[in-house]
N, C-alpha and C positions, 0 to 999 in steps of 0.2 A: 558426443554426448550433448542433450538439450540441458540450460542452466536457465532455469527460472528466477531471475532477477527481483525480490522486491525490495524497493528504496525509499520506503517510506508510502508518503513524506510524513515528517516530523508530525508530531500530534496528533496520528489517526488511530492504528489500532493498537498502539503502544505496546508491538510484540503478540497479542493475542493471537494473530492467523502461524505465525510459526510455532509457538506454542501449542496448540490445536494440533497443525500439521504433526508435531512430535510425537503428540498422541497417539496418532493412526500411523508412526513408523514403522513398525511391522508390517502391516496389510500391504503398505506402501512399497516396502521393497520385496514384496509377491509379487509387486506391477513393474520389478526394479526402479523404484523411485527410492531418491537418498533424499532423507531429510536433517542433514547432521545438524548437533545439538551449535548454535552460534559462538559459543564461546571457541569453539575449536577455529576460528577463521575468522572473525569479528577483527580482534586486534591482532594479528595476522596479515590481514589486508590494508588495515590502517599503517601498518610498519610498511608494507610493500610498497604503498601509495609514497607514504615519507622520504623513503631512499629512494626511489625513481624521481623522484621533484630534483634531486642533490646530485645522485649518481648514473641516472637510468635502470632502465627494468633489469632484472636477472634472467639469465633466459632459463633458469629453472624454475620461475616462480611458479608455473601451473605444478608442477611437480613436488611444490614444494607446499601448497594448498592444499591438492589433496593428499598428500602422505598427511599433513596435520589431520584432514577431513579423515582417513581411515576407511576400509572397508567401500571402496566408489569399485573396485572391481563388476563386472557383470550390469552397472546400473545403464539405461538410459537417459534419466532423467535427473538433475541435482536441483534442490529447492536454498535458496541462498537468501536471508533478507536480512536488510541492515536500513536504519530509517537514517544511518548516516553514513551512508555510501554518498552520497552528495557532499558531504561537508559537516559540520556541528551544526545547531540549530542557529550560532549567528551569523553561518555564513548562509544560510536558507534567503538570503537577502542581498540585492545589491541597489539600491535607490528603488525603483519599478520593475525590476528582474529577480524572476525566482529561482533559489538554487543556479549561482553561475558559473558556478566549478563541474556542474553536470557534465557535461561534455567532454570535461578533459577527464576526469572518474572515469566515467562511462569508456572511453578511450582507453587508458588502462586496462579495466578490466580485461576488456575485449583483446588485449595483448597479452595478458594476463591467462586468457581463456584461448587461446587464438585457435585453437583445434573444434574449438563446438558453436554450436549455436546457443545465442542469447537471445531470451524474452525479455525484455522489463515487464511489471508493473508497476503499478502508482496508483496509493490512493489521494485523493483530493480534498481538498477542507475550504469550507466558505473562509475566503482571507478575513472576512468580521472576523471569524473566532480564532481564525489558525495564528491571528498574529500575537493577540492574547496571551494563548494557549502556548507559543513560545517563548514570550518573553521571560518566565521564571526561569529560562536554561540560558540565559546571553547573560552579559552583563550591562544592560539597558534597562533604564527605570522605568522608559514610557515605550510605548507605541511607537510614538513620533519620533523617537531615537533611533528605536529598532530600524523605522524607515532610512531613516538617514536620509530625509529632504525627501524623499520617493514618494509621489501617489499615491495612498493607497485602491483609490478607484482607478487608477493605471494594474493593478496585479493581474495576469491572465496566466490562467493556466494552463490554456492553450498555447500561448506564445511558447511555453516550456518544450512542452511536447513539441511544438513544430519544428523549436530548435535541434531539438534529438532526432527527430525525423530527417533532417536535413540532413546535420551531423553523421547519421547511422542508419542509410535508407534501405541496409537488409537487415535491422535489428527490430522486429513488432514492439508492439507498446499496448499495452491493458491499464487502462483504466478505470477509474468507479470512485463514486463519491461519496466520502465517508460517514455522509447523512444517510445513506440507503443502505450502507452496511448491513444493518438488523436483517432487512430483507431479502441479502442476497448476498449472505456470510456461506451457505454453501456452496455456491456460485461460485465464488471466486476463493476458496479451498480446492476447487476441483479442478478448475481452470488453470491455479498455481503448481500444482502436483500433476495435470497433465490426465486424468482419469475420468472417465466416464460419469453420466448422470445415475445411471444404477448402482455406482459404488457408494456403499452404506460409511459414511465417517462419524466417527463418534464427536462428539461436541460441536456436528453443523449448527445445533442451535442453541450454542451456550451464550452468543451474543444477546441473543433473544431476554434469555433468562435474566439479564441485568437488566431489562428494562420492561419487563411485564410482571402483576401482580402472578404470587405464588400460583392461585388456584387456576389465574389463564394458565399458566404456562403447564400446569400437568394437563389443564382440559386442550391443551393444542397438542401436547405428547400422547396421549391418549387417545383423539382422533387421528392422528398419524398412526401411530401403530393400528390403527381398526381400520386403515384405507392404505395398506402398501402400494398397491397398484396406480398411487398415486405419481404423475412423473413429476418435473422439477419444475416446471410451471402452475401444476395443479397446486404444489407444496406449497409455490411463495404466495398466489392466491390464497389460500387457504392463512397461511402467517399472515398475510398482509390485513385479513378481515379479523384475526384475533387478535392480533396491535390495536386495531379501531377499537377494539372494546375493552381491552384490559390492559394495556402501556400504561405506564406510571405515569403522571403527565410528568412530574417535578424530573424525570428523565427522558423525558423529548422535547421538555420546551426550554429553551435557554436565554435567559437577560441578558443582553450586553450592555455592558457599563463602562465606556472607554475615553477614559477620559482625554479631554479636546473633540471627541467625534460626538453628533449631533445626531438625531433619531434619523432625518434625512440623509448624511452620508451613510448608516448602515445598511438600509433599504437601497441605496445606490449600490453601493458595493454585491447586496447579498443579490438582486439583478442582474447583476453583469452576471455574478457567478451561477446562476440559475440557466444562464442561454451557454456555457462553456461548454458541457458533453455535446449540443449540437454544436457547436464550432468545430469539435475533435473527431466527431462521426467524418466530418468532410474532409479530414486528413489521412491521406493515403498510409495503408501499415498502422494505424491504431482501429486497437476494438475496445470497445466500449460495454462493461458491464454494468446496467441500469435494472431497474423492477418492470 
């Protein structure tokens, strides 16, 4: 069976693509895709991770996942996501190192799963804001804590990946940057679930709807519906030119205010991260989901 891995990271679509995905769990296991609801394996997996640390694996543990998971008979494909399959959001850190328990997770799992194949995904977040956007879930007051002495113009998210590649050189890897999301939220539903670009899923553009004025967003539902024949390049075309005119800005444009960081280290950092999907293109086993 193929297991669609998503792991976050921390602070991107906070649940929303599995969510979604639940949505269209009917259609889905038409295509034998399982979508089980998280709760059923969430903490589940985190128990299984805890007593392997202590005691090692149980070698019933795939067996003992999907009996919780229910009904996987007949599927090829299982959709799995947990934005802390890597660890909590304080260990998302180690000085200059992101997520460093990846590998040994990921390890698991894959013992865990040992019968199928595994995809990751990963979404990505400009470290400006992903580090922010953490800090309300640790117990660190600043930034500069969270680092724990660590550069923040040292964070790549390529190095992540390359470590996983290394680690896991017949395990793929997708990723996508949680800035383009809006644009290519069907993209990577379809990709996670394993289905075609002509499969219709309901809520491909409810990411959309949080951040476009009301009347864009039925005038871009409305021109879709008047042009099916449209394929999935046409589609984001088509989004991408109704964003430029009707995006809320107060939801596309974000202030960072971080205290100790200087308007010049954010532009340094939000740089690096602007050149990282080409860094990850040239790593061998990741693909790369952009506009």
């Amino acid at each position: 069976m193929q297991i669609a891995l998503h792991a976050g990271a921390h602070a991107t679509d906070e649940d929303r693509l599995i969510t979604c995905l639940r949505k269209n769990r009917v259609p889905l296991a038409r295509s034998r895709v399982g979508v089980p609801p998280p709760s059923s394996y969430r903490k589940l997996l985190r128990d299984i991770f805890n007593t392997a640390q202590d005691g090692g694996l149980a070698s019933d543990s795939r067996a003992l996942v999907l009996d919780a998971i229910g009904e996987t008979a007949g599927l090829d494909r299982l959709v799995l996501s947990n934005q802390g399959f890597f660890g909590s959001p304080k260990m998302a850190l180690s000085g200059s190192s992101l997520y460093p328990a990846a590998e040994a997770r990921i390890d698991l799992l894959q013992r865990i799963f040992d019968e199928d194949e595994i995809t990751l995904f990963l979404g990505l977040r400009n470290p400006a804001m992903f580090l922010p956007a953490l800090l309300g879930d640790t117990p660190f007051a600043t930034v500069d804590a969270l680092l724990r002495g660590g550069d923040p113009a040292e964070l790549r998210w390529s190095h992540l990946v390359a470590r996983i590649r290394v680690a896991f050189p017949h395990m793929p890897v997708t990723v996508w940057c949680h800035e383009d999301t809006p644009l290519i939220w069907g993209r990577i539903l379809r990709e996670m679930a394993g289905t075609q670009d002509a499969v219709t899923l309901d809520g491909e553009f409810a990411f959309v709807a949080e951040i476009m004025t009301p009347t864009g967003f039925q005038r871009l539902t409305d021109h879709l519906a008047a042009h099916p024949e449209l394929t999935a390049a046409q589609k984001q075309d088509v989004l991408a030119g109704f964003l430029d005119q009707h995006a809320i800005k107060d939801c596309i444009e974000v202030e960072l205010d971080v205290r100790g960081w200087s308007p010049g280290i954010i532009d340094q950092i939000t740089d690096i991260y602007d050149a990282e999907l080409d860094r990850m293109r040239r790593i061998d086993g990741v693909h790369v989901i952009a506009p």
